[in-house]
N, C-alpha and C positions, 0 to 999 in steps of 0.2 A: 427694732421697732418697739416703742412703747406699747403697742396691743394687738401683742402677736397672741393668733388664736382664739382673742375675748370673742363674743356672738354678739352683736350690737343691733336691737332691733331700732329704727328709726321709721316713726310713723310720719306720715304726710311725704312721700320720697321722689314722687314724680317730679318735683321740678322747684325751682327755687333753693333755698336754705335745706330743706331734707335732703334734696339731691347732693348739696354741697357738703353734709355732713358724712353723708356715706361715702362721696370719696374719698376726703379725707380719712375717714377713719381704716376704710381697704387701705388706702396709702400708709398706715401706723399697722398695717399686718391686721386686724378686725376680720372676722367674718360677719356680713353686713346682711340683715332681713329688709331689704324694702316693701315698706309696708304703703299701700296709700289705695284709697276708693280710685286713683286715675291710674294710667297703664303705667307701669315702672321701667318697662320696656328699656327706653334711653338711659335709666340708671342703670341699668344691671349691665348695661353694655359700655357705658361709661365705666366703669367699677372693671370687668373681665378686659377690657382695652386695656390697661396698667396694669396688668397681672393680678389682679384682685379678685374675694371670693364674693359673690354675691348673689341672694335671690328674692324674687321679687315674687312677693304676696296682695291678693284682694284685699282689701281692708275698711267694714265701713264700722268706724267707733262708735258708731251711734248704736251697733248691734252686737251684744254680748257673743252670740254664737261666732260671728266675724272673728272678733277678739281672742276669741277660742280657739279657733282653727289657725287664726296666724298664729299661735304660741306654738299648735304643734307642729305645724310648719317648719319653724326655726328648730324645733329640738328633733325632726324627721332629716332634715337637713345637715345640722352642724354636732348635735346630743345635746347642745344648753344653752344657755340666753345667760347673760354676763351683765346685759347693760340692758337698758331702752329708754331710748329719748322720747319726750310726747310731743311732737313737735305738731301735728295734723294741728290743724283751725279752720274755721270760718274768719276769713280777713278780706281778700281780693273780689270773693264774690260775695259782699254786702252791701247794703248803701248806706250812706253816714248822711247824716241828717239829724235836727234836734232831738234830745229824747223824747218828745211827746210825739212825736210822728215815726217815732219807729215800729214797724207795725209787729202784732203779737204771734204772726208766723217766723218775723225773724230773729223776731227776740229767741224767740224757743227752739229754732235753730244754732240760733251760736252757743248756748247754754248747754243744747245737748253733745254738738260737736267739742268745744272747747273746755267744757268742765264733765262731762259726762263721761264724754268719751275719753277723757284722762282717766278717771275712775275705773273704769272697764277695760281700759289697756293695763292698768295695774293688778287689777284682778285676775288677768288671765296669765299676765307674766310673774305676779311676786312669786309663784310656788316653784317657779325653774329656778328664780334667782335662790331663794331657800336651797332648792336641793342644789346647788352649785357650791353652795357655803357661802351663798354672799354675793353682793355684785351694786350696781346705781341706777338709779332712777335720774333721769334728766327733766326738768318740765320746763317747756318752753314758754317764759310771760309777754312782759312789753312793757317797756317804758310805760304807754298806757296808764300802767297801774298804778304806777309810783310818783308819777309827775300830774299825771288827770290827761282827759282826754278830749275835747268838745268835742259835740257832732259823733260823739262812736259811744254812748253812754253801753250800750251792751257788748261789744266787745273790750272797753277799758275794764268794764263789771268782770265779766270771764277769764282774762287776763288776771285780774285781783285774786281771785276766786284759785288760781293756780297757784299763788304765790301763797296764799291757806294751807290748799293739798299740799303743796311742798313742806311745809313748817310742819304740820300734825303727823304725816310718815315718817318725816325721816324721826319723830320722838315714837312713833309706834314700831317703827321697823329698823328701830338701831340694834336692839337683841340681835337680831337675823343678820348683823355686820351687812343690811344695805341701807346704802346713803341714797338720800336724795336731797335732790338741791334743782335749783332753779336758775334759768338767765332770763333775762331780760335787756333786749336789744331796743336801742333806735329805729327809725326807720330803714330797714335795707333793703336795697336796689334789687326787687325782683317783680316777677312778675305778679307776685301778690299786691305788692306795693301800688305798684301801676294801674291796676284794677281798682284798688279802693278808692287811688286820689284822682282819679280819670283828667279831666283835663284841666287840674287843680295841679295834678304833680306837681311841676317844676317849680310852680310859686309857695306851695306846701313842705318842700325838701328843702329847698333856701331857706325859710324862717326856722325849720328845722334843724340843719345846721349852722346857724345864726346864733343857737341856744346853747351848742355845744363847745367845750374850752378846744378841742379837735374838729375843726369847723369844715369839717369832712363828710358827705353822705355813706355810709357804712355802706359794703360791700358783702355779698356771703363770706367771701377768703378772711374778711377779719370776723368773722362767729366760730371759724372752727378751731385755733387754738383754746379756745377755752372750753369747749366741748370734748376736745383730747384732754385737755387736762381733769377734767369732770370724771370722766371715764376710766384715766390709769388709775395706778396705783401710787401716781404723785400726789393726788389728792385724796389719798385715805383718811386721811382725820378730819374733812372737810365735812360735815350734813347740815340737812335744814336752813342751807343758806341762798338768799337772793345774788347772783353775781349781774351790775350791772354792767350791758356794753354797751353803753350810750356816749360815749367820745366827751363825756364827763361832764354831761348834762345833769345827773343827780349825784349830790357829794356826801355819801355816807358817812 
């Protein structure tokens, strides 16, 4: 198993893509912290169903203290935190609509959830990854950022704003041998998705995979080989970089 034994915290874990990462990653040997403000429940039983290590933590990113107590969680649990994905966001429960109508309770939600609460997950875990001798930071973006986004100007903005914190850590925290880097997916079929495009979906994912040279709607199962790979030690000389999985809608 490529990550046998690492501690992989992965926030936002309840369901959709978090859910998907933590299997996989118990499935590469991981000890996996599900971290999410909703019950992790079905992950963690998902994850001990395949012989996997897993537990499940409160987690609200928007509160430092939260942040805190899930680090020690993970090191009460496992003794160290190897990895952590930021995966939490504000996506399924927002509503898209012009920028000038997006209102300044929501705005200030997804900024705090999705760029803040990056922040604050970083801050409670860089110093296990330090005392580990090292380890990776994962931050989840969005096409969004890279391509534009109509109708979602605050969440494409938060999204952006990730793909920043990714580029400035991994030049501040390269000393400490931890990387961070970033992906940035297309739309994928979860229940996030569903929510944000409501009865727009189906005509919203077709022009969407219309755009892409893999004219495929993404799936969780195709986000986590590159998330394995983010995390081993395949990717040791990899930081500060955007990986896109967009089915080759943006051509770097």
């Amino acid at each position: 198993m490529q990550l046998n034994n690492k501690t992989v915290v992965v926030t936002g874990a309840a369901r959709g893509l978090g859910r998907a990462y933590c299997e996989a990653l118990a499935a590469e040997g991981s000890n996996v912290v599900a971290a999410d403000i909703r019950d992790t429940k079905e992950t963690v039983e998902a994850v001990a169903s395949t012989g996997g290590k897993a537990i499940g933590v409160h987690l609200d990113v928007t509160e430092m203290a939260s942040c805190e107590a899930m680090a020690r969680s993970a090191i009460e649990a496992f003794g160290q935190i190897d990895s952590l994905i930021n995966n939490a966001a504000l996506y399924g429960d927002i509503s898209g609509g012009r920028f000038d109508q997006i209102s300044d309770e929501q705005w200030n939600n997804v900024m705090n959830v999705n760029i803040k609460g990056i922040w604050q997950c970083c801050k409670a875990c860089v110093p296990e990854l330090r005392a580990a001798g090292g380890g990776t930071i994962i931050n989840i973006s969005s096409l969004a950022a890279t391509y534009g986004m109509p109708y979602a100007l605050d969440y494409a903005m938060s999204k952006a704003a990730v793909i920043g914190i990714t580029r400035s850590l991994a030049r501040e925290l390269g000393r400490d041998w931890i990387r961070v880097n970033s992906v940035a997916p297309s739309a994928v079929l979860t229940e996030g998705t569903e929510g944000f495009m409501g009865e727009k979906r189906e005509k919203t994912l077709a022009v969407i995979a219309g755009n892409q040279s893999l004219g495929v709607n993404l799936e969780p199962k195709d986000m986590v080989g590159t998330i394995i790979f983010l995390v081993s030690d395949a990717s040791r000389f990899i930081t500060g970089q955007t990986i896109m999985v967009d089915g080759g809608t943006t051509l770097l």
